[in-house]
Each structure stands twice: as C-alpha cells, then as structure tokens.
FIDO-859459 format. One record per residue: residue in one letter; x, y, z of N, C-alpha, C, O in turn. Coordinates in steps of 0.02 Angstrom, whole numbers, plus 50000, padded with zeros to 5 digits. Layout:
aXYZXYZXYZXYZ;...
//
This chain:
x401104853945790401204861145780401784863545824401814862845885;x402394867245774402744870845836402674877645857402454882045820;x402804878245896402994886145932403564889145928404094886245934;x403484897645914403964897745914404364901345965404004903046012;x404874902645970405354902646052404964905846087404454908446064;x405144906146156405064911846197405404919446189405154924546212;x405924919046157406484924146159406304927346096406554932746083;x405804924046047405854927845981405224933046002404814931146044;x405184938645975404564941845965404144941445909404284941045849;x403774941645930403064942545875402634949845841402094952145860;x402994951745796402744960145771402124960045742402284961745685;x401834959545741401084959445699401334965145625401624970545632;x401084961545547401164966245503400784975445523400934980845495;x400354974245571400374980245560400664984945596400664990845580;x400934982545649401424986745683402374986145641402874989345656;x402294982045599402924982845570402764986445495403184985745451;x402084990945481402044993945420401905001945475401995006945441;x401775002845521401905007445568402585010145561402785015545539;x402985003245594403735008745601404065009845532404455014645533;x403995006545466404175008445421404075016245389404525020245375;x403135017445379403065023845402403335030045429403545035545408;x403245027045481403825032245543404415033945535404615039445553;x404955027545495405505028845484405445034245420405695039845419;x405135031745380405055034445302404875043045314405175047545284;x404295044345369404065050945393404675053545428404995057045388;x404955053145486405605055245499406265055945464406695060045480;x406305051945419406655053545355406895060145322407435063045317;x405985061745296405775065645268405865073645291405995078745258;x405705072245376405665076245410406525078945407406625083645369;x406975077145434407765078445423407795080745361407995086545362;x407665078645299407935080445237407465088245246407815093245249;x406955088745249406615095845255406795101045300406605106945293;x407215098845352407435102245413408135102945357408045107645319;x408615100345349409125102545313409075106145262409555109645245;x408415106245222408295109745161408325118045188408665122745170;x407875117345232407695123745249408155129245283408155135345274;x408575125045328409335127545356409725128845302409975134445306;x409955124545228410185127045186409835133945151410185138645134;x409115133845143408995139745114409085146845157409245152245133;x408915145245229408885147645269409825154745267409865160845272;x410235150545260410855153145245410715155245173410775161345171;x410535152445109410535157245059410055164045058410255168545022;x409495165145092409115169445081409555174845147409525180945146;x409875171445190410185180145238410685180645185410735186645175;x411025178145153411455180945088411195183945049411345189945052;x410815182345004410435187344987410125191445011409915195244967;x409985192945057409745197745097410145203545121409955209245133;x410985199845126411335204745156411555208445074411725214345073;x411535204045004411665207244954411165213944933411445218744906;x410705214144940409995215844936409935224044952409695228744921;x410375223045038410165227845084410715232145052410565237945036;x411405229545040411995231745043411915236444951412175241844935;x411565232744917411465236944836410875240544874411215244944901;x410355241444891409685246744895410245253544933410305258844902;x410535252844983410965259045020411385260944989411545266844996;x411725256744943412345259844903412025263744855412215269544849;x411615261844824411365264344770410975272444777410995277244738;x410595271644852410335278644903410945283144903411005288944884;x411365279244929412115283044939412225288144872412245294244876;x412285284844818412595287344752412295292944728412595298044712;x411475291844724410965295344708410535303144741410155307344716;x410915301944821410895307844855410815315744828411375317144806;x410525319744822410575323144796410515332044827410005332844859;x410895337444822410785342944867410315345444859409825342944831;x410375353044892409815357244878409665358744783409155358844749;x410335359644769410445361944682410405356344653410825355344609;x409935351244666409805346244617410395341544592410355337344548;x411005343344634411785340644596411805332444640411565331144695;x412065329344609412225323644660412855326244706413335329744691;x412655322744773413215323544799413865319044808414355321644834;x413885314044794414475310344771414475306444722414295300644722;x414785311144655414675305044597414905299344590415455300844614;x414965293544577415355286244564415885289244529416375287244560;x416005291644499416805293244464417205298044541417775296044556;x416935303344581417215304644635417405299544672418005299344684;x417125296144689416815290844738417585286444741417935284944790;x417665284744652418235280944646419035282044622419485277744621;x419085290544599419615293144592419775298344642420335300844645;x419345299744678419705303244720420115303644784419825302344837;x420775305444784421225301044824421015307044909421475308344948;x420555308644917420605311245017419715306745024419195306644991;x419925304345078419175304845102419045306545184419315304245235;x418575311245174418625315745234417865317245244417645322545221;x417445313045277416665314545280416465318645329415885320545330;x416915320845379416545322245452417015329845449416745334645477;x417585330745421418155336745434418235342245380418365348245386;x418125338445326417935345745275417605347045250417195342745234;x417525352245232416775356845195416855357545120417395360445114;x416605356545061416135350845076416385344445101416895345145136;x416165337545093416295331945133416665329445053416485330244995;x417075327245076417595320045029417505313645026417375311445082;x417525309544984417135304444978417625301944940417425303644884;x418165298844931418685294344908418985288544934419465287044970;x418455285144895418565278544929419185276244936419155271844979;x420045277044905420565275644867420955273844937421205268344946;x420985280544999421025279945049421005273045100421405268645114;x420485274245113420195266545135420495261045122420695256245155;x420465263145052420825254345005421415253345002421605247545000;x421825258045002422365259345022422535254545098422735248745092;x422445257245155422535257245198422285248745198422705244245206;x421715247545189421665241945201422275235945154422495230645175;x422365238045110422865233745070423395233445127423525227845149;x423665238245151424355240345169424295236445214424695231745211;x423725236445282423805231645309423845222545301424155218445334;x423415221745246423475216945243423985213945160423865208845128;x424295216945153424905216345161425545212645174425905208045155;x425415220545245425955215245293425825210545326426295206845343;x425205209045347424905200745368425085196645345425235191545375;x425155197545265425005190345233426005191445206426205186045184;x426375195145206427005193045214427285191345266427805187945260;x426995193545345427015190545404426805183545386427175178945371;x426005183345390425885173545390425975169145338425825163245342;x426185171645292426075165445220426505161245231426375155245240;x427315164645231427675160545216427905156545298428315151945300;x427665158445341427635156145404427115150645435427105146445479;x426735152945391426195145945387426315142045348425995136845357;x426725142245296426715136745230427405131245293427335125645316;x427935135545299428235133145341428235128745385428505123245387;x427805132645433427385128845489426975120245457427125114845481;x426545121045410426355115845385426725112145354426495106445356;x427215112545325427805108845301427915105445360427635099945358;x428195106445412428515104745475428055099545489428215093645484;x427535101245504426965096645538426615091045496426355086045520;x426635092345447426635085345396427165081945374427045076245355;x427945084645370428325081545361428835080045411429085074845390;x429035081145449429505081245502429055079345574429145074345609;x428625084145585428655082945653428215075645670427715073045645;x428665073845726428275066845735427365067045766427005071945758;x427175061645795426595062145783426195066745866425705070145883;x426925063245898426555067045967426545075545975426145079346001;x427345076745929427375086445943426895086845875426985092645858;x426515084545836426155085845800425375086745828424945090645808;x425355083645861424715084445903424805090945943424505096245934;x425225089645984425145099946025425195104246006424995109246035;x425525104345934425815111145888424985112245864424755117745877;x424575107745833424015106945807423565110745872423125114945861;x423725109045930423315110545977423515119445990423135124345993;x424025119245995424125128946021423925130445959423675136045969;x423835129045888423735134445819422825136445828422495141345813;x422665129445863421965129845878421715133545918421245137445907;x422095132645983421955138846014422185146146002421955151246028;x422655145645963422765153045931422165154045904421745157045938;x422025152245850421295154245806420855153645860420345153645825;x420665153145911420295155445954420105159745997419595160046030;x420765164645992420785171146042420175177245999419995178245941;x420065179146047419555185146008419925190745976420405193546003;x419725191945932420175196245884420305203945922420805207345912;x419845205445958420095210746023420665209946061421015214446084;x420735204246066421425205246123421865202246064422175197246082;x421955203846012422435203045948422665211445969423225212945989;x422135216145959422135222145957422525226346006422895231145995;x422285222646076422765224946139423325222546142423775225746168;x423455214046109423995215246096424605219246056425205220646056;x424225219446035424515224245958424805230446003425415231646002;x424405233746037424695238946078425005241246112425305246646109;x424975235046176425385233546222425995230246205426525233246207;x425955225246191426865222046172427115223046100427725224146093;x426675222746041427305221145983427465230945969427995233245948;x426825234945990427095242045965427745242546014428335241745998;x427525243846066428295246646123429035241046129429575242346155;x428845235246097429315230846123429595227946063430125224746064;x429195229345999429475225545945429615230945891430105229445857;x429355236345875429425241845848429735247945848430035251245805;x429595248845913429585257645914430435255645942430785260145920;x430865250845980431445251545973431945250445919432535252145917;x431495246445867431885247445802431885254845772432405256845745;x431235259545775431515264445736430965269045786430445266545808;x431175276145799430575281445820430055283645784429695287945811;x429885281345716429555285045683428815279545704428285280845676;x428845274745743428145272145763428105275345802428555278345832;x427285275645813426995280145839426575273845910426715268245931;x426145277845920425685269745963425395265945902425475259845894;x425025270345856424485266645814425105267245740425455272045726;x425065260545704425305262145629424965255145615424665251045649;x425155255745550424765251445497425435244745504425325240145465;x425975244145542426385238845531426215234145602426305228045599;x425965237345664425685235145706425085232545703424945228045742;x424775234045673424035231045664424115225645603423705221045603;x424545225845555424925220345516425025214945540424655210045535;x425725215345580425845208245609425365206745654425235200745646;x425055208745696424385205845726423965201245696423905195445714;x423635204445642423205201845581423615195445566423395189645567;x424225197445553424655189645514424555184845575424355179245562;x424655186345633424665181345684424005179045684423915172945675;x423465183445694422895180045677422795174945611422405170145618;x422995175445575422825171445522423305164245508423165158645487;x423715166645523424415160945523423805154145556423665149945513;x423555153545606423285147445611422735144945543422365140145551;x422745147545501422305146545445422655144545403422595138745384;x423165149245373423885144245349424115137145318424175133445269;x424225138945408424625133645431424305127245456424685122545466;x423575126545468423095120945474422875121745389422995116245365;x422675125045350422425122145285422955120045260423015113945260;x423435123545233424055119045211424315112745228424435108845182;x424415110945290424475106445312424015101445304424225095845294;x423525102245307422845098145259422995095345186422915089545167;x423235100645149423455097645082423905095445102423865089445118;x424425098345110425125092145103425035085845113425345081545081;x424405083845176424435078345199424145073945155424315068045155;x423545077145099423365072245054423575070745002423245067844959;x424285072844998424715069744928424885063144952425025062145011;x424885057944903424945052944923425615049044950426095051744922;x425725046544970426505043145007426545039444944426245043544911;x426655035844912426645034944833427095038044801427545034844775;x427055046444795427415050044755428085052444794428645052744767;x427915054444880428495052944910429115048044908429725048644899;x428675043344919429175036144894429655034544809430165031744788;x429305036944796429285037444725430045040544716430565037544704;x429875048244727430295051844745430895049544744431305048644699;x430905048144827431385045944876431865041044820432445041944804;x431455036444800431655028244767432225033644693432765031244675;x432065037944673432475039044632433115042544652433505044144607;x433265044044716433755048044726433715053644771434125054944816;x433245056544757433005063344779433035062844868432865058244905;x433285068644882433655070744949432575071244989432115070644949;x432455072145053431795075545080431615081745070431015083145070;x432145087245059432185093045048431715092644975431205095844966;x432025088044927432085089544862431265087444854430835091144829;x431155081344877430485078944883430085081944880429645081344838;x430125087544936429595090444960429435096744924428865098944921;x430135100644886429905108144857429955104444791429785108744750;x430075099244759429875098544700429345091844664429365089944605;x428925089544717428465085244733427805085744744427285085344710;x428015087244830427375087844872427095093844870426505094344851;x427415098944888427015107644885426825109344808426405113744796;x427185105244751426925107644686426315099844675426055100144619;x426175096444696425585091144696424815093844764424225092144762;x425115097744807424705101344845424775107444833424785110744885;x424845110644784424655117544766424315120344774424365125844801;x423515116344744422935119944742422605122344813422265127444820;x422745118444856422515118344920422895122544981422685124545035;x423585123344947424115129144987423855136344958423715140245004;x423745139144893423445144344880422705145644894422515151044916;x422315140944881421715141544931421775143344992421385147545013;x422305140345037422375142945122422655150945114422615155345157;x422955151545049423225158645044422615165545030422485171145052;x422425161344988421555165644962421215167845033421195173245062;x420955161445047420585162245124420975166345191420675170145228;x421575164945196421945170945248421925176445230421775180345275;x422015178845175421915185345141421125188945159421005193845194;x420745185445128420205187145130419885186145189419315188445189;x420075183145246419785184645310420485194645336420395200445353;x420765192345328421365199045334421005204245317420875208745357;x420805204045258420435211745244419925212145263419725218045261;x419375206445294418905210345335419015211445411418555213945444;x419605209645440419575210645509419495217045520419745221745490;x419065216745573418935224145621419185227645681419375233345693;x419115219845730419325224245779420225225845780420425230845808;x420605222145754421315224445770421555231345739421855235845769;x421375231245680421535236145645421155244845671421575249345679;x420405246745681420225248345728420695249545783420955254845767;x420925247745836421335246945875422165250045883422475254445912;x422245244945841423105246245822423275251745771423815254645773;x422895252645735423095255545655422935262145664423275265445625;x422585265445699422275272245721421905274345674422035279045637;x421425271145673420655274245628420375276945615419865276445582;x420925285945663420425290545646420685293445569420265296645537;x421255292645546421745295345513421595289645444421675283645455;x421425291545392421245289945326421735294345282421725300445275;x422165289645255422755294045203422925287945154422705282245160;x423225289645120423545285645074424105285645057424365290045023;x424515277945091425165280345110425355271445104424935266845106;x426045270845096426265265545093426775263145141427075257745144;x426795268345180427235270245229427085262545301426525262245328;x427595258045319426955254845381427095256545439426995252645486;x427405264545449427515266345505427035272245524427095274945579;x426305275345453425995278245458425215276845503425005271045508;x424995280345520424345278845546423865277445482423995280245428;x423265272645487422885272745408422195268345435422155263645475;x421595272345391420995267945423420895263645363421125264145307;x420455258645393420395255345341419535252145323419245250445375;x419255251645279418395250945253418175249545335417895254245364;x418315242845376418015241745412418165245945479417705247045519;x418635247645488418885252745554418285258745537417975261445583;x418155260645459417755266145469417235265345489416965268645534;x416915259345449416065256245472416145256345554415755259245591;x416605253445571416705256045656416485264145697416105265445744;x416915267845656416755273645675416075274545658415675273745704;x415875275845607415175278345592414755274545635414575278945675;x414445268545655414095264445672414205266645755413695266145789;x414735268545784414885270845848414385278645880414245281545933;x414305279045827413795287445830414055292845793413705297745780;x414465292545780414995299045782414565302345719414425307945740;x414325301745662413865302345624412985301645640412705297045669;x412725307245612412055306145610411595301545577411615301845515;x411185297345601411075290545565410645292845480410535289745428;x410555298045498410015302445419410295304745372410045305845317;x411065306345395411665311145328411935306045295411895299945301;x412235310045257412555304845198413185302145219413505298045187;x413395305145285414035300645318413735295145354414185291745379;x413365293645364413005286945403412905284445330413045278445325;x412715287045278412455284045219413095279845176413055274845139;x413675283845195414295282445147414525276145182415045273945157;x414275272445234414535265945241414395260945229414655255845252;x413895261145188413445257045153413955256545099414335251745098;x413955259845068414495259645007415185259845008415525261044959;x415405258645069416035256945091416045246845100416465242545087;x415405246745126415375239845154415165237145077415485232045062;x414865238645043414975235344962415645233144933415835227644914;x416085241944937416585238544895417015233644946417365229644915;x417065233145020417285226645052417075220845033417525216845018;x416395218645029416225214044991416385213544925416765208744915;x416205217644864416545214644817417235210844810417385206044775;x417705215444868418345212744863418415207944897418985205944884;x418205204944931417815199544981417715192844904418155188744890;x417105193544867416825192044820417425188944785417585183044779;x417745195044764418115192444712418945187444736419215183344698;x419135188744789419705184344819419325177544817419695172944797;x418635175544832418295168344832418345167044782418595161544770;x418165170844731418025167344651418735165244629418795160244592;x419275168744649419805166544637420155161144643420575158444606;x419785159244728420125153144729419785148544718420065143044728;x419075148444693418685145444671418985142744590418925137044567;x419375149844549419625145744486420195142244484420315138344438;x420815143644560421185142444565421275133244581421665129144559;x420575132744640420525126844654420485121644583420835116644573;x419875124844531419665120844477420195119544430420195114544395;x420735124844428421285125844395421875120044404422115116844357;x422055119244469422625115844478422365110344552422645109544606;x421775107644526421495103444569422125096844564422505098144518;x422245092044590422695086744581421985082244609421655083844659;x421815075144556421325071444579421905063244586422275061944538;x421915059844632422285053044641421865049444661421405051444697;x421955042544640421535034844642421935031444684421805025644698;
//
C-alpha cells in the first residue's frame, strides 16, 4: 500500500462539497448586492421623475380666490418676463430663464468645443507619450476644482482682467463671464472624451492613409476625426448638457438676480438653475406659488437635460464606427 505525500492534503468530500456551496452562496450573494445597487439607482430616478411631475403639475393647477388658474401652461411658455417676487400680479415666463441659460451655455461650448477637440487631437496625435501623461494629468485636475471657485474665478480674474478692459459695457456679473468659466469647466470633458475616440480608430487606417500619400494633417481631418465622430459629438452632447445644468458659476458670475431675455453677453441673465438657487435660499415662502414655480422650472431643465441624452444616444447608434 502507498501513501500519499506528506505535502499533499487530504480534503474529505465533504468539506470540498462545503466550499463549493459557499462559493456558489457568495456568488449569489454579489450578483444580488449588484442587482439591488442597480435598482437602487433606477428607483431614485424615478423617484426624482415622480416628485418633479406631482409639483409641476400642483404648480400648473394652482388656483386663486376666482377659481382662475394662476399660471396657465400656454403663459407659462409664451410669455417673454418672468418676474415672481417684483410684480403684481406675479409673471411666470419661463422664455427668460431659457434664454439666459442658452446664452450662457453658448458661450461655453464655443469657448470649449473647439478647444477641446483640439486639445484631443494634440494628445492622441502629436504629443509624445511623456507630455501626454501630464497634459492628461492637469485636465484631470481641472475637472476636479469645485465648480465654486470656477465662480470666484469668474469674478476675480477673467471679469476685471479679461473683459471689462476690452470693452466698459461689462459690468461685474454678465452672461459672457460666467460663459467662459463654464467652457473651462467643461473643456476637461472634451478634451478627455475625444481623445478617447480618436485613440480607438485603428492605426490601420492611419497607415493606410499615410501609405497613399496623404500629408498627417490630411490623415487626421479626413480619416481619423470623421472614423471617430460618433464619440467626438457624444463628448459634445455630454459638455453641453453638463453646461446647462451648472449652478454654482453661473449663480455667481452671471448675476441671478436679473432674468431678461437678451442675447447680449455683456448683459446680466439668470438662468433655470441660478433661480432654483434663489428660491431654495429663502427668499420665497416655502407655501406660495413662487417656492412652487421651481418645481416647474426644474422639469423643463430636465427635459432639456432628457432630451440632449437621447440625442446622443441616436447620434451614437447613428454613426457608431464598429472595427475587427
């Protein structure tokens, strides 16, 4: 009879139908822990959809002493003042708002687009691998500053130092200061997603390229950025749509108390979320229909929110590029 080693172990079947068990139970356990974290995120979505239609809808339905509503949905959406807290009766035009918020973002996204597409060009094609690493590293820490001190900056250096000596008609607060802020904020989004696509076109078609003649210049604007398309307008979708919900700069820089509709970017202009600012600050009674009207301010942000995703959601499906 032999033995067998010293060095081998001996599991008994039933301690090796144990840890199978265990593995199989812990398994189980992770996939249920992930299930629930995924639902966990769909149900506060729905939840925040939920809350955001029951108040809007309170909002709409409000009604005075004379049985009249007090802000109809056709007011709501043609009428160009909105003025909840300063005139008698109160104004309710959303057009304002939307306005203002466009305007700023805007000039963000003609500040960062083409400065990020740029930027990512550079860093996938040109820059070598080491200034590619630190450039990667400051964009990172750009997208890391708190969007508050976007705001102070906004105030302190680009109004007095970048503006107001080009022309007097800035003021402290305008809608072109709280612009390029926003663009600076976002430019690291840009300019890291873009750069993402570019990088996954394949060296293949570069070469390719190259092998027929074609200059790097030529390569690249009639190649690579039209083979990474889908993924450069996606980074465009997503900067945008983080742009129009920022709060605190605009707030800040843009002067929030002042709601007009103006195209002007040397005007003061609030914008959906600068107002939810104000209201939520006190300045409104939490029971009137000006505490009520930001409910239905923060809707139509979301829809427009909503609908920039779906976009690039068809855009992605649209001009996806798939390579083997």
């Amino acid at each position: 009879m032999t033995s067998l080693p010293a060095t081998t172990p001996f599991i008994r079947p039933t301690t090796r139908r144990a840890r199978v068990r265990f593995r199989a139970i812990f398994e189980r356990l992770i996939e249920s822990t992930l299930f629930l974290l995924t639902l966990l995120s769909v149900l506060t979505t729905l939840s925040i959809i939920v809350i955001l239609t029951r108040e809007t809808w309170g909002f709409f339905t409000m009604r005075g002493a004379d049985g009249q509503l007090l802000v109809p949905l056709s007011d709501f959406l043609t009428d160009s003042l909105w003025s909840p807290l300063l005139s008698s009766p109160p104004r309710f035009g959303i057009a304002p708002l939307v306005g203002g918020t466009l305007l700023v973002t805007a000039i963000a996204a003609v500040f960062a687009l083409p400065l990020g597409l740029l930027t990512a060009v550079y860093l996938s094609e040109y820059a070598p691998n080491r200034v590619r690493s630190v450039l990667k590293s400051l964009l990172e820490i750009l997208a890391g500053i708190p969007t508050v001190v976007y705001g102070f900056f906004a105030l302190t250096f680009i109004t007095p130092n970048l503006l107001q000596p080009l022309s007097t008609s800035f003021g402290t607060h305008s809608a072109m200061s709280a612009g390029i802020a926003v663009g600076i904020m976002i430019l690291p989004i840009v300019s890291s997603l873009a750069e993402d696509a570019l990088r996954a076109v394949p060296q293949s078609l570069r070469e390719g390229s190259l092998a027929l003649g074609s200059t790097k210049a030529e390569t690249i604007l009639r190649v690579v950025i039209p083979a990474a398309l889908s993924g450069i307008v996606a980074s465009f979708l997503l900067a945008i749509t983080r742009a129009i919900g920022e709060t605190m700069i605009v707030a800040l820089a843009a002067g929030g108390g002042v709601a007009q509709l103006t195209i002007d970017p040397a005007a003061q202009v609030q914008t959906m979320t600068a107002y939810m600012v104000k209201v939520f600050l006190g300045e409104a009674p939490a029971s009137g229909i000006e505490y009520q009207s930001s409910y239905a301010v923060a809707f139509t942000l979301f829809v427009f929110t909503f609908a920039m995703t779906w976009i690039g959601v068809l855009v992605l499906r649209r001009y996806r590029e798939v390579y083997e």
